[in-house]
N, C-alpha and C positions, 0 to 999 in steps of 0.2 A: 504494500500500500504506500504509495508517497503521500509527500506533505501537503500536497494537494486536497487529498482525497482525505486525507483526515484532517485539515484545517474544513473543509464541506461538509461533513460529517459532523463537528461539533458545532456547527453553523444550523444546519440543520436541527440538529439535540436542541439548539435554544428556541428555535422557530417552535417548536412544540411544545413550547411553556404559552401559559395564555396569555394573551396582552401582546405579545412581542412579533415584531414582524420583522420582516427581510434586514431592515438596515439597523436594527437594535440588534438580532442575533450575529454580524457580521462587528460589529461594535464589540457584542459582548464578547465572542468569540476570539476576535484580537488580543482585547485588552487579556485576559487570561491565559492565553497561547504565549502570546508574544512580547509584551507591554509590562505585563506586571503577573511572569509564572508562578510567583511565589504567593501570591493572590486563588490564582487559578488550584494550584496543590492544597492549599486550605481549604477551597472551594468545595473539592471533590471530594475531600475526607469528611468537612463538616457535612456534605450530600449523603455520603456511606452512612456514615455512623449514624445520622436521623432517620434512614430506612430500613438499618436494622436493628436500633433500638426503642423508636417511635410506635404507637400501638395504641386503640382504640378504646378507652376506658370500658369495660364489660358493662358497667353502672347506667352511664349517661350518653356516650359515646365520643366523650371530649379525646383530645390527643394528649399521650401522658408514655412514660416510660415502662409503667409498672403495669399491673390489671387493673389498679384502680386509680383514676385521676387527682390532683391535689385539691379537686373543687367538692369531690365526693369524698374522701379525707376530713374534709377541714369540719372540726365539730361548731366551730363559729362563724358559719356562714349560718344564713335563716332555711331556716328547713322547711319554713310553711310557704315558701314560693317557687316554683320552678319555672324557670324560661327556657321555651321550647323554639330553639334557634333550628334552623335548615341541615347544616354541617358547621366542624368543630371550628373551622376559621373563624366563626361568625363570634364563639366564645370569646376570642385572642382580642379580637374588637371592643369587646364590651368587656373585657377585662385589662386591658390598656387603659379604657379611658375611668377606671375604678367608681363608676357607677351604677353598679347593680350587683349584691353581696349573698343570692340568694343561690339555690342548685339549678344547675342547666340538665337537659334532655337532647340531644340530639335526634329530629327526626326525622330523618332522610328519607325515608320511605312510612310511607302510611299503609302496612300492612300490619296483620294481627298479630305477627311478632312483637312489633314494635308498640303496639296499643297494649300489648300484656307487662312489657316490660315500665311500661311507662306508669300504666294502672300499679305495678308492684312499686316503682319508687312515689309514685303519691303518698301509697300506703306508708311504705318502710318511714318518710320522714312525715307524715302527718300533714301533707300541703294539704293550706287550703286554698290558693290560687294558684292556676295557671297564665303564666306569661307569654302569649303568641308575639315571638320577633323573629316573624319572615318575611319576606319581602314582597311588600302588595301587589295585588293580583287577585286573578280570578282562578288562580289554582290557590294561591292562600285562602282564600274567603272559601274554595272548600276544603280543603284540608281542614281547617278551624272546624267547620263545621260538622266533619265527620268525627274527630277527635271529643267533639262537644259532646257528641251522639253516644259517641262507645262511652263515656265518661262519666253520663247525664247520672247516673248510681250514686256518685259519689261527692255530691252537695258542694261541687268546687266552685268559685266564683273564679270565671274566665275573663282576662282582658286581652288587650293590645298594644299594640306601640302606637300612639300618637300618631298623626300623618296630618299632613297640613304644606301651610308653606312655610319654607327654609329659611330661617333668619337671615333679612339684607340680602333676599333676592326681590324682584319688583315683579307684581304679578304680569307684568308680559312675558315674563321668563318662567312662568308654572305651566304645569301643565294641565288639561280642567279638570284629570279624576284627582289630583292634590287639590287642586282648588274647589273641587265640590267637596272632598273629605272635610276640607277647613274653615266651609261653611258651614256644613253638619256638624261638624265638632267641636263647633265655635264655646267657647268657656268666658262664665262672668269676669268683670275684671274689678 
């Protein structure tokens, strides 16, 4: 193989990350070949060693090391809320910006796997709210409402995440399902 075909090769490997296109993977791809190796060789180890020690919390389905994540761990987070985010990224998010202290759910799929296991961590920590933080739409609006449905047993009070418009943007720049949410959802002042 020449240096060709494998500087193309790892050109390619970045093209296949999401977000990135032709001249970010040729950027990126330089800059760690050729620019800055020693960059690149940390690159690839800290890439190894997080896919084969990274691993799916059995609990919630946050990203964590061990079978059980730090969030399902911790006795001082609130046990009586759980927020039911899409996939675990969405955690890293809302635990960045350390506003919400309560247990996460991942539910990537709305099957009865996942509605059994979700039913057992209600249970296990005694919630009595669930937190829907997906990302609106009209697959979220049912997703929510199937999850309502299997769940409807167990006296939960279900909300959502706010939606509206973005702080110091100007309503020509919304879009009308945020700006009809943020009429409907308009709050005293």
């Amino acid at each position: 193989m020449s240096g060709t075909d494998r500087f193309e090769e790892l050109v390619a490997s970045f093209e296949k990350l999401p977000g990135v296109g032709k001249k970010s993977a040729l950027r990126f791809a330089y800059y760690v070949s050729v620019q800055n190796s020693f960059l690149g060789l940390n690159l690839a180890h800290n890439i190894e060693e997080a896919v084969r020690g990274l691993h799916r919390c059995r609990i919630c389905g946050a990203v964590c090391e061990g079978e059980i994540c730090e969030y399902c761990a911790d006795d001082e987070r609130e046990s009586d809320k759980i927020c039911i985010v899409e996939n675990p990224k969405d955690i890293f998010i809302l635990e960045s910006n350390k506003i919400y202290n309560g247990r996460y759910f991942v539910l990537d799929a709305a099957d009865e796997d996942k509605i059994a296991a979700l039913r057992e961590m209600v249970s296990r920590n005694g919630a009595r709210e669930l937190i829907f933080a997906l990302t609106p739409g009209i697959n979220s609006d049912g997703i929510m409402l199937y999850v309502e449905d299997k769940l409807a047993d167990l006296s939960l009070k279900f909300t959502k995440l706010a939606q509206g418009v973005p702080t110091g943007v100007s309503l020509d720049n919304v879009d009308m399902l945020s700006l009809i949410k943020a009429i409907n959802g308009r709050t005293d002042i």
